[in-house]
N, C-alpha and C positions, 0 to 999 in steps of 0.2 A: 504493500500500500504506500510505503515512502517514495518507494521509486516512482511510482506512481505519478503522487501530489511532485517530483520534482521534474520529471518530462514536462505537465501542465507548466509549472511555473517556467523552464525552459521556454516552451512551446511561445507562452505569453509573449515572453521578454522578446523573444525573434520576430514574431506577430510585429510587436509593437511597434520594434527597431525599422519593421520594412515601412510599416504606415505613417511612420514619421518619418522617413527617408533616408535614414541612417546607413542601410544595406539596402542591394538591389534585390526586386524577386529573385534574380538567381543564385543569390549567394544564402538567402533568406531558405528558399527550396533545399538549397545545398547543405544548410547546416541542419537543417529537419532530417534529412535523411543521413546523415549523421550520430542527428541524435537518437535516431529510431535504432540503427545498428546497436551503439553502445547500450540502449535502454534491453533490446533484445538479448544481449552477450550477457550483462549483469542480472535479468532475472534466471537466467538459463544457466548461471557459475559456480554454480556446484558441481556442474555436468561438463564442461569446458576444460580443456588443458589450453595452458598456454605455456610456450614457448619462445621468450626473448617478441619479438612484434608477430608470433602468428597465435590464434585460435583457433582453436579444433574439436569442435562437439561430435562424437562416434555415438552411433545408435545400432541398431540391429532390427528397426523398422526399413522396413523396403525389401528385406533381403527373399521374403517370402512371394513378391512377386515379380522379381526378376528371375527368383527360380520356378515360377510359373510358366514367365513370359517364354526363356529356353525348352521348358520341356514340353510346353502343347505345339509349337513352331518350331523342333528338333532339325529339322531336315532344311528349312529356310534357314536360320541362321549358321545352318555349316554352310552353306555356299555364299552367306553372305561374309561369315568369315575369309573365306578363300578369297575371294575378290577382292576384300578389305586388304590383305597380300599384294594384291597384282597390282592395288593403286596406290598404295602406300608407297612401297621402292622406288618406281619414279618419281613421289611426291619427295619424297628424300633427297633423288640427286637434283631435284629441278629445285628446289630451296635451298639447298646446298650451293649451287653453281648461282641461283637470283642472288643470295647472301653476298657471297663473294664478287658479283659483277656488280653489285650496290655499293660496296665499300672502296672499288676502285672509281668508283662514278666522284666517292665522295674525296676521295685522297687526290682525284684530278681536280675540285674543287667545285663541283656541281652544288648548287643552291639546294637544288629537289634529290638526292641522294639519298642514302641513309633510308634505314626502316624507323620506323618510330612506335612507342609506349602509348597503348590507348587507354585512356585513364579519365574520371568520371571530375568535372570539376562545375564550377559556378558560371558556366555559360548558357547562354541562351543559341548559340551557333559554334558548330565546330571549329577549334582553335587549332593551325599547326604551329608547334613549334621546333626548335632543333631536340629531334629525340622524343619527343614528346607531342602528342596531338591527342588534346583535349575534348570531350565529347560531352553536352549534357548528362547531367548522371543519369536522368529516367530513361535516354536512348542506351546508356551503356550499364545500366539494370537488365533492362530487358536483352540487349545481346550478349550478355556476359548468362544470363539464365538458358537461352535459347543454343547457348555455344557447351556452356557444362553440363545440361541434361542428359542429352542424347552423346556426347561425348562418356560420360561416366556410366548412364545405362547398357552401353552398349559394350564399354570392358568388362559388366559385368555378367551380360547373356554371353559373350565368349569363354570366360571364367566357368560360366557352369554346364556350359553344353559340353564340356568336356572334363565336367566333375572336379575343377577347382574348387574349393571351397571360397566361401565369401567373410570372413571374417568380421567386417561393420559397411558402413554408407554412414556418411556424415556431412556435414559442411565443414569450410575452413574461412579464417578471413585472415589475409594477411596488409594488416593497418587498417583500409576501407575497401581492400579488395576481396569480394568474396568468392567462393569456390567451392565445390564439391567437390565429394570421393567415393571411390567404389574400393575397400581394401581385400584383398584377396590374400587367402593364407601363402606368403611367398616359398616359406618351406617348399610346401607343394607344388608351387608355380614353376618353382627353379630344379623341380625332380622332373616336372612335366616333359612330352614331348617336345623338340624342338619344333614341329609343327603348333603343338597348341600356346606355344611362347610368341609366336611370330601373329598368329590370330588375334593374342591377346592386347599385345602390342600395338598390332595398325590399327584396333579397333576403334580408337579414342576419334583421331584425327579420320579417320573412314568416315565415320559418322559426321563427323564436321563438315566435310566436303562433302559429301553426299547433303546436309540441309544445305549449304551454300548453290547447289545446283538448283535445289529446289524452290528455294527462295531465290533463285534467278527467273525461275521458267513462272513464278509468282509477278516478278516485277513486266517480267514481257509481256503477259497475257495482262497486265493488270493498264499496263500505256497503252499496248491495242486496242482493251474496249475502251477506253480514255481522251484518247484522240484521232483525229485523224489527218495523214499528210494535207498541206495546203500551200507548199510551196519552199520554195529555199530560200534562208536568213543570210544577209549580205550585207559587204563592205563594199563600196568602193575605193579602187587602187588609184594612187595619186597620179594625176595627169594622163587619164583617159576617159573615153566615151561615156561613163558612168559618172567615173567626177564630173567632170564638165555639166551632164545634164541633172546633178545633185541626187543619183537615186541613192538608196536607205530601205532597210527594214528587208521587206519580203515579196522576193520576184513571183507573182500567180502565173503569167499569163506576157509572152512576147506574139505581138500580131495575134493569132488568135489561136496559137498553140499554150492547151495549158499546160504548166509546170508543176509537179509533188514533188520532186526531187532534184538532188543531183544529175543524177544519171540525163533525167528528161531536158536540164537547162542546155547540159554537150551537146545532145541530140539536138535543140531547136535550133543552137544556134550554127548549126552545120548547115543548115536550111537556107542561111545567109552566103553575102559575099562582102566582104569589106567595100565600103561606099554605101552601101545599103542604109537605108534610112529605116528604125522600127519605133511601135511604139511596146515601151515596157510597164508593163502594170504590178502596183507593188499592195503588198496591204502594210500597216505599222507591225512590230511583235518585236517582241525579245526577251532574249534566251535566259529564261527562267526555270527549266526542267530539264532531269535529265529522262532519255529516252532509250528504252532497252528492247532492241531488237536479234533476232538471230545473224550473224555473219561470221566471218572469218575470225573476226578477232572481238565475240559476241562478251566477251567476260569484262569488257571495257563500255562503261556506261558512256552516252555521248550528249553532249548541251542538244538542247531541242527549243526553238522558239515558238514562245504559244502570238499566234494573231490578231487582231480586233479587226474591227470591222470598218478603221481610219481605211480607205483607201486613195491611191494617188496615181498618176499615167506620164511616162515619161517619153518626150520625142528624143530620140537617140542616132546618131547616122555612127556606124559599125567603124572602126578599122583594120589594116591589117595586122592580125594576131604576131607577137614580136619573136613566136616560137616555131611557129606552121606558115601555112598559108590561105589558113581558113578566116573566117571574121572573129571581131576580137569586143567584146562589149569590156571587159577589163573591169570585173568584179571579183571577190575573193569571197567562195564559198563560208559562214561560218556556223552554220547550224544547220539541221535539216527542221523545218517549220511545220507547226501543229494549227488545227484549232480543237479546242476543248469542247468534248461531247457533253459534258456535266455541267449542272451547277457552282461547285468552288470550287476555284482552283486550290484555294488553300487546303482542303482537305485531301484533293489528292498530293498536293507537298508534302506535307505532315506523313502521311502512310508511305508513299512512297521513299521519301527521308529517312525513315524508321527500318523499313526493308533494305535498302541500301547500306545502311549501317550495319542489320545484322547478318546480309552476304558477305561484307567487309569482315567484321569479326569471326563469322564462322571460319571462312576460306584464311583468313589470316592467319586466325590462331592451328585450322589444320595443318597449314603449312609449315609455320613457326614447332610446334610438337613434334613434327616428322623429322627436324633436324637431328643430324648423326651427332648429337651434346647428351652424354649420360648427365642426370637422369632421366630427362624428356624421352619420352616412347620409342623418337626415332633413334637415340644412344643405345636402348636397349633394342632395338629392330637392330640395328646393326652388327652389334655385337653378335648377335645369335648368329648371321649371315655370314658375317668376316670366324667365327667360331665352327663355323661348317667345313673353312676350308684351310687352316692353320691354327696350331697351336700356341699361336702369339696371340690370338685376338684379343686379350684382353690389354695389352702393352700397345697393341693398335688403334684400337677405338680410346684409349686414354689420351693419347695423344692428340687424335684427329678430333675429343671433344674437346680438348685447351685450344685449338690452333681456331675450331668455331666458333667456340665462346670469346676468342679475345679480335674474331671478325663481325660478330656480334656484338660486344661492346663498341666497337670501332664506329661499328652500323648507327648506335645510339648518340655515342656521345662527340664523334668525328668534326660533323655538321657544325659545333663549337666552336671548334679552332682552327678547323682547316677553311 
């Protein structure tokens, strides 16, 4: 009951501070959920170990139906083990080699280099900074929930479809970050087959990229029925056809060819001959959303410009293109243009936002896990691998985790000085 009456009085005092202007909503939000953690820790600290800055509540709730979940769906989850295999090793060397082509990015002196620490702080918009990019806490609550569920549930159906035992499930928080666990009796683990060590291992980060997929193919299907093509968002380049006649915003429609795309603007303007006189019809928009389409290089969101219904018409006379021999309007593509099928836009920013952020988390952090740095999954995924085929592996992967983790720090904290 004390703790109680002193959240309230906490609670108050923050209230107060914001309505008198003292702190912002966000720092106001921020320190709430704060206090809720620490009010959460200290009723529940009797049951809590800690550890120098971590906490860790163990229970032996849960474990009854994850060894459910493995034994009615016995035969899915060995294949989905296996596969969890097949994607993991390349996730390993392809994060391994991004790590390493990051750090030279950063030590040639790239601004954008470097990975960075997603971490939940008093913003209202995402902050980068060197090492560090900042994310509302309630976006990075819920990614950080959406990333450790299915990450830990799913070491722990590999764990028992092959008769690991489960030892507890808990949470952890280390300072204000929090986390769950799935602990598995290691004795055991480490008597296991080399196969069921390898399942058990890529299972974490499996699952991670496996939601990341899926909250891809959520964010595509969700812009599709959302908007629809209405033209391409544009610059004009200094001292041509376009400058001169001041176009802006978003090309519909040249003569009486319409435009949704890229693709469609090449196409019209091939139609042309330099000297050619057109008119170009534009609507206003800009580039406020990102837009997620399938393509080649589909895992990379891209700016999309929403339209209104300002429209403008440009007389234009063509020249010759300074590369070919075709006509040349001399615009610089910078978005592909929308108009919104819905009501508010703000609502789809906010979800979409949200989504975005927990594709980002998932895929990042299954990436980041998969790395060859014992203790991380991929330290122990490797090991077992490099222990298949020499009896050095353990004097190997020791090594090769120092030489990651100190390209890893490098990755963090480089950005600083270099």
């Amino acid at each position: 009951m004390k703790e109680f009456a002193v959240f309230i009085l906490l609670f108050i005092a923050i209230i107060g501070s914001y309505s008198y202007n003292f702190i912002s909503i966000d720092l106001a939000t921020f320190l709430l959920f704060i206090l809720v953690l620490g009010l959460l820790i200290y009723r529940d600290r009797r049951k809590v170990d800690f550890d120098k800055i971590v906490f860790m509540r163990r229970t032996k709730k849960g474990r009854n139906f994850i060894d459910k979940t493995a034994r009615n769906h016995r035969g899915f989850w060995k294949i989905v083990g296996v596969v969890g295999v097949i994607v993991a090793i390349p996730v390993l060397v392809f994060g391994s080699l991004f790590l390493i082509s990051q750090a030279a990015s950063v030590a040639a002196g790239a601004k954008e280099g470097g990975v960075r620490l997603l971490l939940p702080g008093p913003v209202s918009v995402p902050t980068s900074m060197p090492g560090v990019f900042v994310v509302p806490w309630w976006i990075w609550v819920i990614g950080v929930a959406i990333v450790i569920i299915p990450h830990e549930f799913m070491h722990g159906i590999m764990c028992r479809i092959d008769k690991v035992k489960i030892k507890s499930v808990g949470w952890i928080l280390l300072v204000v970050i929090p986390g769950a666990f799935v602990e598995p009796d290691e004795k055991q683990l480490k008597k296991s087959k080399r196969s069921t060590k390898l399942k058990v291992y890529a299972a974490g980060s499996f699952a991670n990229i496996a939601t990341a997929l899926i909250v891809l193919v959520i964010m595509a299907s969700f812009f599709s029925v959302s908007f629809t093509n209405s033209g391409v968002y544009v610059n004009a380049i200094n001292n041509t056809p376009a400058w001169n006649a001041g176009i802006n915003g978003t090309i519909t429609q040249i003569e009486n060819y319409k435009i949704s795309n890229e693709m469609e603007l090449k196409s019209v303007l091939s139609n042309f001959s330099p000297g050619d006189t057109v008119m170009v019809s534009t609507l206003e928009g800009n580039a406020v959303v990102s837009q997620f389409r399938f393509s080649i290089d589909f895992l990379i969101p891209r700016p999309a410009a929403v339209t209104n219904n300002i429209a403008h018409n440009y007389t234009v006379m063509l020249e010759n293109h300074p590369e070919s021999s075709g006509a040349y309007l001399g615009v610089a593509v910078m978005a592909q243009s929308v108009s919104y099928n819905g009501e508010s836009l703000y609502s789809y920013v906010m979800v979409s936002t949200l989504l975005m952020w927990i594709y980002i988390f998932s895929l990042g952090i299954g990436i980041v896990n998969m790395l060859p740095i014992k203790p991380l999954d991929g330290g122990l995924l490797f090991e077992e691998i490099v222990g298949k085929f020499t009896k050095h592996g353990k004097n190997i992967v020791r090594a090769v985790s120092i030489i990651m983790l100190i390209i890893l720090l490098f990755n963090l904290i480089g950005p600083i000085f270099v």
